[in-house]
PAVO-78042 format. One record per residue (C-alpha): x, y, z; residue number from 1. Coordinates in nm, 4 decimals. Layout:
! residues N
<atom><x>X</x><y>Y</y><z>Z</z><resi>NUM</resi></atom>
...
***
This chain:
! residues 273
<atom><x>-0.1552</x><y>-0.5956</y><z>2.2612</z><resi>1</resi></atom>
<atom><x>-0.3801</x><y>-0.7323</y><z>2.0021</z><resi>2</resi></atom>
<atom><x>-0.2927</x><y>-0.7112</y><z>1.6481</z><resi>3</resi></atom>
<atom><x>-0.5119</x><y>-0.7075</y><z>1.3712</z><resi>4</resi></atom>
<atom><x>-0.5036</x><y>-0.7309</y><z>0.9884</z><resi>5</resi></atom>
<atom><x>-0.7730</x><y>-0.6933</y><z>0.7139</z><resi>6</resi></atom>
<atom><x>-0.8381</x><y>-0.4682</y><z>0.3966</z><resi>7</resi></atom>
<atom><x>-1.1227</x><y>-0.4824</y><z>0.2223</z><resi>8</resi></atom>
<atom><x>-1.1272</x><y>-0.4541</y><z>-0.1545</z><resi>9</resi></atom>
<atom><x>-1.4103</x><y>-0.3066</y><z>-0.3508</z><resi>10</resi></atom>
<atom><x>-1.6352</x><y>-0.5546</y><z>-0.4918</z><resi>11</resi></atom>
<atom><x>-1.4333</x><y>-0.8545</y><z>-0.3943</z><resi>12</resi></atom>
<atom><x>-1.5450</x><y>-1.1021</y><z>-0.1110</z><resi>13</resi></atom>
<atom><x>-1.5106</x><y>-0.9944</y><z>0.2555</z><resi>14</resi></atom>
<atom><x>-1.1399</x><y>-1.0914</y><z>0.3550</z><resi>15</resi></atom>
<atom><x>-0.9881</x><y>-1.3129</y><z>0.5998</z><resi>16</resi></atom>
<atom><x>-0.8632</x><y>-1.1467</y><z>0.9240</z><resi>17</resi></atom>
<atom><x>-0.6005</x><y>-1.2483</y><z>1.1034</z><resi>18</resi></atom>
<atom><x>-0.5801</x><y>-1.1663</y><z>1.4940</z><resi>19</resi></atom>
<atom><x>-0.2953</x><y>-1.2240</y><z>1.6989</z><resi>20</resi></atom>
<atom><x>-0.1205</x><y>-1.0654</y><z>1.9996</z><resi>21</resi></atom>
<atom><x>0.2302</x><y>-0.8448</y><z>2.0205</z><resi>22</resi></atom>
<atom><x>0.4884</x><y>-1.0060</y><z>2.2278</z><resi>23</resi></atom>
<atom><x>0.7232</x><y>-0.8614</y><z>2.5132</z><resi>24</resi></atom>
<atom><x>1.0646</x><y>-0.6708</y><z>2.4064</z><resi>25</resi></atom>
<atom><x>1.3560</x><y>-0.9188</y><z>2.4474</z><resi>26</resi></atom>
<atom><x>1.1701</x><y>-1.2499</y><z>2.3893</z><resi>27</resi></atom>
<atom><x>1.2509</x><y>-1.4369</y><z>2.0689</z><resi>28</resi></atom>
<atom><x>0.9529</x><y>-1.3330</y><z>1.8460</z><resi>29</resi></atom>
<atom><x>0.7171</x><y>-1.6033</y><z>1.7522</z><resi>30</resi></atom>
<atom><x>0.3640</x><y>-1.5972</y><z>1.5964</z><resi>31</resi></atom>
<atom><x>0.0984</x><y>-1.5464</y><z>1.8538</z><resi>32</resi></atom>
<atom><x>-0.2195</x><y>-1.6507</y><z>1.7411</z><resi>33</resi></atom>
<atom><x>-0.5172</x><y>-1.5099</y><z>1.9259</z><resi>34</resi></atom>
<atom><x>-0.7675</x><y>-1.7999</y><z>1.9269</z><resi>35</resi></atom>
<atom><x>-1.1407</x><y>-1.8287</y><z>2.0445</z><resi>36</resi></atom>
<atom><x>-1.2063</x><y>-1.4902</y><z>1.9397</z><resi>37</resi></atom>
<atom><x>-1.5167</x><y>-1.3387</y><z>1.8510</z><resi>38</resi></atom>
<atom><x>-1.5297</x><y>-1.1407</y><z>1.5146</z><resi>39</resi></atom>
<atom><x>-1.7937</x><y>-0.9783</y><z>1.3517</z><resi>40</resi></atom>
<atom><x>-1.7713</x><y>-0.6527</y><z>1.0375</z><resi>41</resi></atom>
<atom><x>-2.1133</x><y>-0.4655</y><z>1.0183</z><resi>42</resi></atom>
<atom><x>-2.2147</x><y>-0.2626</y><z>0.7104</z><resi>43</resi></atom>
<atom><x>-2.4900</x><y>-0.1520</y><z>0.4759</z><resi>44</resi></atom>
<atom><x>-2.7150</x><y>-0.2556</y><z>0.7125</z><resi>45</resi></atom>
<atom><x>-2.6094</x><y>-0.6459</y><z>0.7456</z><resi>46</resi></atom>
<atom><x>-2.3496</x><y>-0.7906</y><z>0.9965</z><resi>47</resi></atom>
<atom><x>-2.1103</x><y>-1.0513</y><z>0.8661</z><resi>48</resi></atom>
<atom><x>-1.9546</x><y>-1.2904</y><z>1.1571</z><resi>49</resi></atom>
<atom><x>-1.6317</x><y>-1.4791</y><z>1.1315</z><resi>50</resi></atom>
<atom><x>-1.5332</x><y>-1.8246</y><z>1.2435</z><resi>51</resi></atom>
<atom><x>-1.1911</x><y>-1.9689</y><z>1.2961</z><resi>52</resi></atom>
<atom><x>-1.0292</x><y>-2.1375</y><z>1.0028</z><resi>53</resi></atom>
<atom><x>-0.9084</x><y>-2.4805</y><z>1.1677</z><resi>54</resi></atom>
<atom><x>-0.6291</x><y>-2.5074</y><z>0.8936</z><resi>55</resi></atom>
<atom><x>-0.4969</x><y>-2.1355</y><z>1.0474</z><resi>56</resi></atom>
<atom><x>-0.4601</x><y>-2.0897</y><z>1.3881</z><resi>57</resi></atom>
<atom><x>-0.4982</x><y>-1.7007</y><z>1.4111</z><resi>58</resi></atom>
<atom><x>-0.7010</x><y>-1.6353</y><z>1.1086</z><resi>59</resi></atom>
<atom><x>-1.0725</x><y>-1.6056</y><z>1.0908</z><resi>60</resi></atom>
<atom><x>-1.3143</x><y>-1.6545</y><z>0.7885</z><resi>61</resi></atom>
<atom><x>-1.6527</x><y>-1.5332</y><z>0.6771</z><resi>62</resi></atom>
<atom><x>-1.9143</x><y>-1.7531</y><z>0.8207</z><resi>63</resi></atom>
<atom><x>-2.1582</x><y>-1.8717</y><z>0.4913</z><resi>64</resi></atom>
<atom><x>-2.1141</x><y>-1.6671</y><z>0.1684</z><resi>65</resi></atom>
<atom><x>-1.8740</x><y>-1.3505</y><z>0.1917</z><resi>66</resi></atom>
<atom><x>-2.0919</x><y>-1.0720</y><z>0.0297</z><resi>67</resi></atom>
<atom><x>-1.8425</x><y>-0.8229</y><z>-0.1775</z><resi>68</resi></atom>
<atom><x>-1.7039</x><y>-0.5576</y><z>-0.0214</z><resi>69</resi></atom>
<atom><x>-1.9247</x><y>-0.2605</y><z>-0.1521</z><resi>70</resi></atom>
<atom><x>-1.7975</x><y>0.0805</y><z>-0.3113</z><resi>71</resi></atom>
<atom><x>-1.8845</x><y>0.4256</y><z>-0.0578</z><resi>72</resi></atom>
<atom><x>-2.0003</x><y>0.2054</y><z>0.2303</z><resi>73</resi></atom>
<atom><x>-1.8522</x><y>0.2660</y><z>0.6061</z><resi>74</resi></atom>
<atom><x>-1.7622</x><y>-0.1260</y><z>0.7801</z><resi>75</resi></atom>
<atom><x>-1.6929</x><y>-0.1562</y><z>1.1112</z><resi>76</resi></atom>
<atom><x>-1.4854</x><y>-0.4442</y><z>1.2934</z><resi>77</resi></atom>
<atom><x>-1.5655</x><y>-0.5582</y><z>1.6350</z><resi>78</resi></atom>
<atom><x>-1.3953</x><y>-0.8136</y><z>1.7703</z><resi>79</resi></atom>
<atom><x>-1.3836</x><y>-1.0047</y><z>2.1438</z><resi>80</resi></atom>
<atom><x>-1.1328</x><y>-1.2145</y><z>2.2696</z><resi>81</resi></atom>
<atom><x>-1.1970</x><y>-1.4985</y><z>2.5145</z><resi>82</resi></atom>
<atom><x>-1.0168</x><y>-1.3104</y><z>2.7644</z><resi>83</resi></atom>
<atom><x>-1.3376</x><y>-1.0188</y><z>2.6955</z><resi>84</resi></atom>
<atom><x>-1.0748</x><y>-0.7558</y><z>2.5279</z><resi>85</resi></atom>
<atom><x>-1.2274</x><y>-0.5542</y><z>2.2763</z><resi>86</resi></atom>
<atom><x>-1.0979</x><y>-0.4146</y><z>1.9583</z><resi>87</resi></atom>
<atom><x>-1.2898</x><y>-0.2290</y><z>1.7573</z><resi>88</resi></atom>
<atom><x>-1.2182</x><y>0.0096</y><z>1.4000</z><resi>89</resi></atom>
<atom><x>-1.3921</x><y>0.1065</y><z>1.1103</z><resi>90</resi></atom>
<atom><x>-1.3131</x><y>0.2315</y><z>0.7074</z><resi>91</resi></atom>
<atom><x>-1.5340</x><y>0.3884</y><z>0.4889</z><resi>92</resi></atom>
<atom><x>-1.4513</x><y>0.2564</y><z>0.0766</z><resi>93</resi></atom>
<atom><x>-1.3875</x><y>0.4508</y><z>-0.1954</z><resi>94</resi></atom>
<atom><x>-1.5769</x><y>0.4659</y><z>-0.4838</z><resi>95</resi></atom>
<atom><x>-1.5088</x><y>0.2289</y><z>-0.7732</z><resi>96</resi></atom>
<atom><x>-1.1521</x><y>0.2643</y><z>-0.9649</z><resi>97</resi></atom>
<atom><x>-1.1433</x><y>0.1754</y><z>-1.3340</z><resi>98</resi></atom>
<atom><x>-0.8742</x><y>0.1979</y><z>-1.6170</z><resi>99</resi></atom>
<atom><x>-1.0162</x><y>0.2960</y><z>-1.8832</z><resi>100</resi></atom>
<atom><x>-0.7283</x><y>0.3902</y><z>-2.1350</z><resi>101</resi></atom>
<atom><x>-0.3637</x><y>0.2796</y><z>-2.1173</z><resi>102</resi></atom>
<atom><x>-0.1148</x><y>0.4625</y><z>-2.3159</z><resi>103</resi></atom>
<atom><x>0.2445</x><y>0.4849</y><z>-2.4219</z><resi>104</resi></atom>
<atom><x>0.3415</x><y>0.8216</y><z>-2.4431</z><resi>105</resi></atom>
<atom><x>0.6735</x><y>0.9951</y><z>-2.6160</z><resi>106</resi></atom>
<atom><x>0.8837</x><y>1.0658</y><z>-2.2967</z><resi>107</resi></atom>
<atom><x>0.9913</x><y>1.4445</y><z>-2.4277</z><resi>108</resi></atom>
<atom><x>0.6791</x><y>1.5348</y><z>-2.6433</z><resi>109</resi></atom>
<atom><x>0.4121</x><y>1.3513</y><z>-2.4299</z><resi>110</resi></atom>
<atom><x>0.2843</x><y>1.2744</y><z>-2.7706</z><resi>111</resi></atom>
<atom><x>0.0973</x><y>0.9630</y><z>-2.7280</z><resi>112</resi></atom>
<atom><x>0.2632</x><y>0.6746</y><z>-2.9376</z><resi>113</resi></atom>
<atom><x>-0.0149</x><y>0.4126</y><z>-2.8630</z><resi>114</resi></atom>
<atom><x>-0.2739</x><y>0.2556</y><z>-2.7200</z><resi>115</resi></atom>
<atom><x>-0.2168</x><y>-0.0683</y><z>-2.5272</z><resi>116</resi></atom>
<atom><x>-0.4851</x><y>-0.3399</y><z>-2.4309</z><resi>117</resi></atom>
<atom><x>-0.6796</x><y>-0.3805</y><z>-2.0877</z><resi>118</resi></atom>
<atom><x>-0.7378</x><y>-0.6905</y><z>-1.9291</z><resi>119</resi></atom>
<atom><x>-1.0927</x><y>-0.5885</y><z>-1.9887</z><resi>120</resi></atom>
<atom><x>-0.9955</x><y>-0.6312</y><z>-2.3675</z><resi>121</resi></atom>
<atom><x>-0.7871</x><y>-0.9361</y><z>-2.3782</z><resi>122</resi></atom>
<atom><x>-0.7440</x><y>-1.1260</y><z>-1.9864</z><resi>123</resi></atom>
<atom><x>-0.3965</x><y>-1.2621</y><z>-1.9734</z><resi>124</resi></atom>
<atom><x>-0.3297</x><y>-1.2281</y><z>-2.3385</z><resi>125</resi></atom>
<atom><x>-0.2251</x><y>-0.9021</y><z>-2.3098</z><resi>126</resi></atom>
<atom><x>0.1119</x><y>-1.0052</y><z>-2.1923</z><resi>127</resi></atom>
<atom><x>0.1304</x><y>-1.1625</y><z>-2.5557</z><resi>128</resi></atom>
<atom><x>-0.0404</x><y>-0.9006</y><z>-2.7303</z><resi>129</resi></atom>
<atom><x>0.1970</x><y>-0.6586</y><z>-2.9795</z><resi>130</resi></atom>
<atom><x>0.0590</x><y>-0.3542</y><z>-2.8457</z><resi>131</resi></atom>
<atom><x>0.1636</x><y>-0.4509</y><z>-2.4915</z><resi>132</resi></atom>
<atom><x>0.5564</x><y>-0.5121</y><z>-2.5430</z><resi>133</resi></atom>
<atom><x>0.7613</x><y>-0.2175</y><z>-2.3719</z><resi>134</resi></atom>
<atom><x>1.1307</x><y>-0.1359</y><z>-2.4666</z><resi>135</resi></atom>
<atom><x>1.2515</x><y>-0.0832</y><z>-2.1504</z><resi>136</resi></atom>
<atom><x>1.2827</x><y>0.2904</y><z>-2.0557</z><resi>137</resi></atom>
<atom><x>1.1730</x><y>0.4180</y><z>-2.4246</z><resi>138</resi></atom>
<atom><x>0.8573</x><y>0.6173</y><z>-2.3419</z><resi>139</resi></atom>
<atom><x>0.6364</x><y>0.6339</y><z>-2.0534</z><resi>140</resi></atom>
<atom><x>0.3410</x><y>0.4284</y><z>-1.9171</z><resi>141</resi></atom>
<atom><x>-0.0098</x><y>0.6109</y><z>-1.8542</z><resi>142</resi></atom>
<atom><x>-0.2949</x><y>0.4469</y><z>-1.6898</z><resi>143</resi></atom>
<atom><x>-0.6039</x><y>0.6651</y><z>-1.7148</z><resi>144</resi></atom>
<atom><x>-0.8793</x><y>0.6582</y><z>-1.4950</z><resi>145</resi></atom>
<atom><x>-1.2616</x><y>0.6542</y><z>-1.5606</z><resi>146</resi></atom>
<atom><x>-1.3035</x><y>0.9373</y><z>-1.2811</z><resi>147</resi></atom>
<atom><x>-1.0820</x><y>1.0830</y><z>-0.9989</z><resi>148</resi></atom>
<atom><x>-1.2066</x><y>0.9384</y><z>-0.6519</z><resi>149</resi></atom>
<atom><x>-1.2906</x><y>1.1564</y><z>-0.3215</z><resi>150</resi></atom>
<atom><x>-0.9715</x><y>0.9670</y><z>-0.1725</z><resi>151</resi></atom>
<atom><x>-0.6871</x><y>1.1057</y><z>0.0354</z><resi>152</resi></atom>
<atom><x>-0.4425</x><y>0.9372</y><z>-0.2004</z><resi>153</resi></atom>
<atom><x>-0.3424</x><y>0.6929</y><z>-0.4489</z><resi>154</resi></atom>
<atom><x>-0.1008</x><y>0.4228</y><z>-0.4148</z><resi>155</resi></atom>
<atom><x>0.0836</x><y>0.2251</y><z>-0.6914</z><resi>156</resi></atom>
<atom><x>0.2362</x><y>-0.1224</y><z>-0.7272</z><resi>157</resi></atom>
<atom><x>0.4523</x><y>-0.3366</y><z>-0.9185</z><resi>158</resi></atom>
<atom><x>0.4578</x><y>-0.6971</y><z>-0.9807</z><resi>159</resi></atom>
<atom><x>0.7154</x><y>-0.8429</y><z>-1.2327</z><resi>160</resi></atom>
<atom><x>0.6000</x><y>-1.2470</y><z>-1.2582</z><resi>161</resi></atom>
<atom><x>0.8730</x><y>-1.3981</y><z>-1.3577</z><resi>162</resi></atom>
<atom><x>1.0890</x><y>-1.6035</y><z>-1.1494</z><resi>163</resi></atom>
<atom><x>1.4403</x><y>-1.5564</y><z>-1.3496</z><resi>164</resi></atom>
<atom><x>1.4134</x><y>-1.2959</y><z>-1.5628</z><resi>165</resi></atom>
<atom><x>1.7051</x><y>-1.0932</y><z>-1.6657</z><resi>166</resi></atom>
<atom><x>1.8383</x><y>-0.7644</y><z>-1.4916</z><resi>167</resi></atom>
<atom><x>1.7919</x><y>-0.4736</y><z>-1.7454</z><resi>168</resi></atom>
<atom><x>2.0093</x><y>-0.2569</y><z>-1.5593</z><resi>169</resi></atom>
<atom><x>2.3577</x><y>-0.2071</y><z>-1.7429</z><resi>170</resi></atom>
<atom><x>2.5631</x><y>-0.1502</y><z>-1.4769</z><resi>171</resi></atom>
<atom><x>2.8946</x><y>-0.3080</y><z>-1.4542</z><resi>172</resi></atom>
<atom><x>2.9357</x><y>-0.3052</y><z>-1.0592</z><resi>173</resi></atom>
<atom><x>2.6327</x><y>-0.5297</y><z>-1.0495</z><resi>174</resi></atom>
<atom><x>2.7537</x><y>-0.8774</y><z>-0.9117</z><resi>175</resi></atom>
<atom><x>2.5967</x><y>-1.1855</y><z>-0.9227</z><resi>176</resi></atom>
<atom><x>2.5331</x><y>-1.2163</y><z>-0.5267</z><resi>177</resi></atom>
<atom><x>2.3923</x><y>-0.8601</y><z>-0.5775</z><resi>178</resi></atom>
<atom><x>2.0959</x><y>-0.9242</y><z>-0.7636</z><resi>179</resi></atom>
<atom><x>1.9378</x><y>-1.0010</y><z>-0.4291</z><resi>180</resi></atom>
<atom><x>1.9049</x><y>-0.6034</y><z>-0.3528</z><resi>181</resi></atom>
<atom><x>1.6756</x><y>-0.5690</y><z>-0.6914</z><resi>182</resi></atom>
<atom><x>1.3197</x><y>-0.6484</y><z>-0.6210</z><resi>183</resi></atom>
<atom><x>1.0337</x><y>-0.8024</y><z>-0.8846</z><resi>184</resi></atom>
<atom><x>0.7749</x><y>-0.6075</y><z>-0.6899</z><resi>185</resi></atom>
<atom><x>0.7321</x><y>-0.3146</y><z>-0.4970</z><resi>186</resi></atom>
<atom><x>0.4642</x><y>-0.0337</y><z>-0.3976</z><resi>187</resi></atom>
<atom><x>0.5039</x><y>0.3663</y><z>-0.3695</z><resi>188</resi></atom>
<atom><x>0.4188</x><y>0.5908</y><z>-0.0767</z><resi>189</resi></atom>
<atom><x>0.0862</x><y>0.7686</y><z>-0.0820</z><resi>190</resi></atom>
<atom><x>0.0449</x><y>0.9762</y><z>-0.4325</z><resi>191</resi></atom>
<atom><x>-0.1689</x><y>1.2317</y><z>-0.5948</z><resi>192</resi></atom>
<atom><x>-0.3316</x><y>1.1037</y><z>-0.9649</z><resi>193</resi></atom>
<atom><x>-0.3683</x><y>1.4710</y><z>-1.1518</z><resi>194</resi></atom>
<atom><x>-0.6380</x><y>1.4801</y><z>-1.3688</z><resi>195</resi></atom>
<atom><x>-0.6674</x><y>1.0475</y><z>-1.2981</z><resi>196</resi></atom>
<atom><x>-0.3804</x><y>0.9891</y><z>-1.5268</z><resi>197</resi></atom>
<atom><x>-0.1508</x><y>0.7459</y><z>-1.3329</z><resi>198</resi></atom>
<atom><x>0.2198</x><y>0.7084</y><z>-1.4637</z><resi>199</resi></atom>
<atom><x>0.4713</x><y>0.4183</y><z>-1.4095</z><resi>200</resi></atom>
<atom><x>0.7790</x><y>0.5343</y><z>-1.2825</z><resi>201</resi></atom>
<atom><x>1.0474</x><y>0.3564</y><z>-1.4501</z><resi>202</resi></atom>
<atom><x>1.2965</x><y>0.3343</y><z>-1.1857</z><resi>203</resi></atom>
<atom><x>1.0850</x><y>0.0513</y><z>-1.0367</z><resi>204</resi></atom>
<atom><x>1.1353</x><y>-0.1753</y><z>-1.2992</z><resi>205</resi></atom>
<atom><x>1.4163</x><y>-0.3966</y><z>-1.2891</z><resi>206</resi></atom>
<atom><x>1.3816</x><y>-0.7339</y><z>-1.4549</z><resi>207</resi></atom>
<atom><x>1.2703</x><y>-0.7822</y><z>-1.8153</z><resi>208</resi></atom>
<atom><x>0.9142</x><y>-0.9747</y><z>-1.8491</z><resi>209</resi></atom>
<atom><x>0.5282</x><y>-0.9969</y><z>-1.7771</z><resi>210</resi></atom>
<atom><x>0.4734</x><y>-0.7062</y><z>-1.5347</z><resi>211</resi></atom>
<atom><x>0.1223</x><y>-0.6372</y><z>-1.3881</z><resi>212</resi></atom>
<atom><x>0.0507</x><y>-0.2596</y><z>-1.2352</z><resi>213</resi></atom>
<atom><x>-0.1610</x><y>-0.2072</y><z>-0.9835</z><resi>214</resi></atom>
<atom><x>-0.3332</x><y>0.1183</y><z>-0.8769</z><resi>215</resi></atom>
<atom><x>-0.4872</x><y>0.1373</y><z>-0.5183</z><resi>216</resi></atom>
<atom><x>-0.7681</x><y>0.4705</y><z>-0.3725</z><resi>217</resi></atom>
<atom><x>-0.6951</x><y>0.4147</y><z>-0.0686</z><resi>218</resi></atom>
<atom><x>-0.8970</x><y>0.4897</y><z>0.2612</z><resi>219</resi></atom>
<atom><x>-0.7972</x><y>0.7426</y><z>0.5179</z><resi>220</resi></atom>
<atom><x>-0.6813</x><y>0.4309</y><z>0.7415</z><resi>221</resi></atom>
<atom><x>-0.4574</x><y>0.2870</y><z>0.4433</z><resi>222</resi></atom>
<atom><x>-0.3349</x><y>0.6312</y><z>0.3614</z><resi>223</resi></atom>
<atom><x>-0.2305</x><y>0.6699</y><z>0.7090</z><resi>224</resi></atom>
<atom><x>-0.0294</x><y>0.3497</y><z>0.7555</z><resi>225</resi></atom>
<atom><x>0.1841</x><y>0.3812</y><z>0.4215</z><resi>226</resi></atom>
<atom><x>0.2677</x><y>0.7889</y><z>0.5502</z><resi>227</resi></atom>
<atom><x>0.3821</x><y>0.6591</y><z>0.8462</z><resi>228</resi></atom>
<atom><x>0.5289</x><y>0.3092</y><z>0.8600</z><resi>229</resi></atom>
<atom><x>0.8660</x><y>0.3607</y><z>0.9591</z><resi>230</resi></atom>
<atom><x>0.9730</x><y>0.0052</y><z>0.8532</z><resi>231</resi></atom>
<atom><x>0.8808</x><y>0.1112</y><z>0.4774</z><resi>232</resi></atom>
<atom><x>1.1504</x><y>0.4394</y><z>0.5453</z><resi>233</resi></atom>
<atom><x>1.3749</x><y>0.4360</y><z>0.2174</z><resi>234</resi></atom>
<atom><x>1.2140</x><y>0.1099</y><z>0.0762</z><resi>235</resi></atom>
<atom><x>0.9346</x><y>0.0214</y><z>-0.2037</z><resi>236</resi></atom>
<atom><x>1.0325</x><y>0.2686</y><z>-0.4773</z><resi>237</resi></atom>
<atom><x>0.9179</x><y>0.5541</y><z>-0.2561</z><resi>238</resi></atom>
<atom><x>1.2170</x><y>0.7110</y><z>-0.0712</z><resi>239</resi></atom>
<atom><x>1.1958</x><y>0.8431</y><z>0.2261</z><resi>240</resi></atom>
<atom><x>0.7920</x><y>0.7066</y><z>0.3226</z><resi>241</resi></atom>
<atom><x>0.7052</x><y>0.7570</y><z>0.7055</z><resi>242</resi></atom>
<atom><x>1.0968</x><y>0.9029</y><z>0.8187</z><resi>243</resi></atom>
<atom><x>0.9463</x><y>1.1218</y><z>1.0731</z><resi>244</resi></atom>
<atom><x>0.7812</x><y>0.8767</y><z>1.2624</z><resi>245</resi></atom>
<atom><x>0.8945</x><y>0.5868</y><z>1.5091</z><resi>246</resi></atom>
<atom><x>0.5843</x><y>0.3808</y><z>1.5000</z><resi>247</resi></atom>
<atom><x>0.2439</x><y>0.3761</y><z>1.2183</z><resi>248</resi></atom>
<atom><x>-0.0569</x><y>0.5520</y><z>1.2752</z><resi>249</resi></atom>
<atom><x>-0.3174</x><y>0.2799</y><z>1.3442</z><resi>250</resi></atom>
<atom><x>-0.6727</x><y>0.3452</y><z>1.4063</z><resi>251</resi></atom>
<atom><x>-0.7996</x><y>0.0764</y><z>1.5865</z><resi>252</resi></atom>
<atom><x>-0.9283</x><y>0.1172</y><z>1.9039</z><resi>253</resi></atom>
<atom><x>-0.8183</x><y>-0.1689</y><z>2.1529</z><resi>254</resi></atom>
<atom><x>-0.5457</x><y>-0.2942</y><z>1.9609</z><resi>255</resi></atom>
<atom><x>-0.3064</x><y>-0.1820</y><z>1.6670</z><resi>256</resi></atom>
<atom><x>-0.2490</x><y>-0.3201</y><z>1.2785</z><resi>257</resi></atom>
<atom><x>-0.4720</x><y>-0.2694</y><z>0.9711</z><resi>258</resi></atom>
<atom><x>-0.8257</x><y>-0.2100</y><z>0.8972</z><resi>259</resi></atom>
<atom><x>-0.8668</x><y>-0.0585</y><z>0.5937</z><resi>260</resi></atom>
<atom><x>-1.0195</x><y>-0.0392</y><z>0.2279</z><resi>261</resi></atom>
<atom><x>-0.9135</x><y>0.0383</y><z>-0.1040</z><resi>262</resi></atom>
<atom><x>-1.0578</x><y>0.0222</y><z>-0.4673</z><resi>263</resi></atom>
<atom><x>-0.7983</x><y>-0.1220</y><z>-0.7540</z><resi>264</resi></atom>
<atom><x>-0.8075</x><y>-0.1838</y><z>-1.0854</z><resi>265</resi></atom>
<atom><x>-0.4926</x><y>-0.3365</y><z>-1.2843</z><resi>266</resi></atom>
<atom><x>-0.2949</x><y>-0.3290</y><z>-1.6019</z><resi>267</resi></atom>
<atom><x>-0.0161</x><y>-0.5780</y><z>-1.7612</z><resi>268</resi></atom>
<atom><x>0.2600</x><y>-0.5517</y><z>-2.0382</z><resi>269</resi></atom>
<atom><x>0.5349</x><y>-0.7229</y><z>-2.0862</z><resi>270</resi></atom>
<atom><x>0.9271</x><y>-0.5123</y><z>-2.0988</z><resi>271</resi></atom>
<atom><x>1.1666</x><y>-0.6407</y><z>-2.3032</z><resi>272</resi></atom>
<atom><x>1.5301</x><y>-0.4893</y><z>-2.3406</z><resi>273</resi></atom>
***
């Protein structure tokens, strides 16, 4: 079958997508490529066609200038192989997602204790900035949003950018060799945002350092691949995501994998024990 994988991103540049074809049970599983194809993703009344990138075999690139992937807009993917199978799948954005206030809050009182800066504010420098140093597990992280989106759900993820930071976990069964079982990033399964106030759960932070939060609206076809991706089932620092179900839900017609869309905006501070 052929595979496919894109998401677009409100208001950045159309993405690459990469094509290739699922191989038969039994055989030792290597990449498959589909080459030769032809790709094209229609919306707001233009049509954007892909080439092959001849550094990638398998991955295709806008052809000219890739025009940013607009907010409320339904794309559609159409793709043709060589061999003249179709696949074909479309996503309709969300609107746009903005942080407008980032706050730590007293974890029994909910009294907020202060306000921390935006990458709006300060870029990268917010990983320096005062404001934006976290004890680790003393109070709780609240992203709020400019507006609550017409979405099915919200997703959240976790990046900690450091390559040896230390463990803040105080455990003493933690061996050495098991610091492999602790990961620096991770995403949830699909969420409600109540009232567009978005909190960090602290459980997914591990490692001391520079961590950067991300907060996805996600498209029906996004929402329906974390729900039911059984090879996320207990991972991510979700639990249980997609236990009921023995293979994702796709939406692509001719194929399976990932066309979707998403809005995200971000936030960084920096957790120190």
């Amino acid at each position: 079958m052929l595979v496919v994988d894109a998401q677009l991103i409100v208001d950045a540049p159309l993405p690459p997508i990469y094509l290739s074809l699922t191989q038969a049970p039994g055989h030792l599983y290597t990449t498959a490529p589909v080459k030769g194809a032809r790709i094209a993703i229609s919306g707001n009344g233009r049509t954007f066609d892909y080439a092959e990138d001849p550094q990638s075999p398998g991955s295709y690139l806008p052809s000219g200038l890739a025009a940013p992937v607009a907010p409320e807009t339904t794309y559609e993917l159409a793709i043709a192989t060589a061999d003249d199978r179709r696949l074909r799948a479309q996503t309709s954005t969300p609107g746009r997602l903005r942080v407008v206030e980032l706050l730590l809050r007293d974890d029994q009182t909910l009294t907020p204790l202060r306000r921390l800066k935006l990458f709006a504010e300060l870029g990268d420098a917010v990983y320096q900035a005062p404001e934006n140093q976290i004890v680790y597990q003393q109070g709780l992280i609240e992203a709020i949003l400019e507006e609550e989106l017409d979405i099915p759900a919200y997703q959240l993820a976790i990046f900690n950018l450091e390559e040896d930071s230390p463990l803040l976990i105080d455990a003493d069964f933690v061996e050495e060799d098991d610091l492999e079982q602790f990961e620096r990033q991770g995403a949830s399964p699909p969420l409600s945002v109540r009232d567009g106030r978005a909190r960090l759960p602290w459980f997914a932070v591990a490692f001391a350092g520079r961590h950067k939060f991300k907060i996805y609206a996600v498209d029906e076809n996004w929402f329906d691949f974390i729900r039911t991706d059984p090879e996320e089932g207990g991972g991510g620092f979700g639990g249980l995501l997609g236990d009921q179900f023995q293979r994702p839900v796709f939406n692509i017609e001719g194929g399976i994998g990932l066309f979707a869309s998403a809005a995200v905006d971000s936030v960084g501070f920096t957790v120190v024990p």
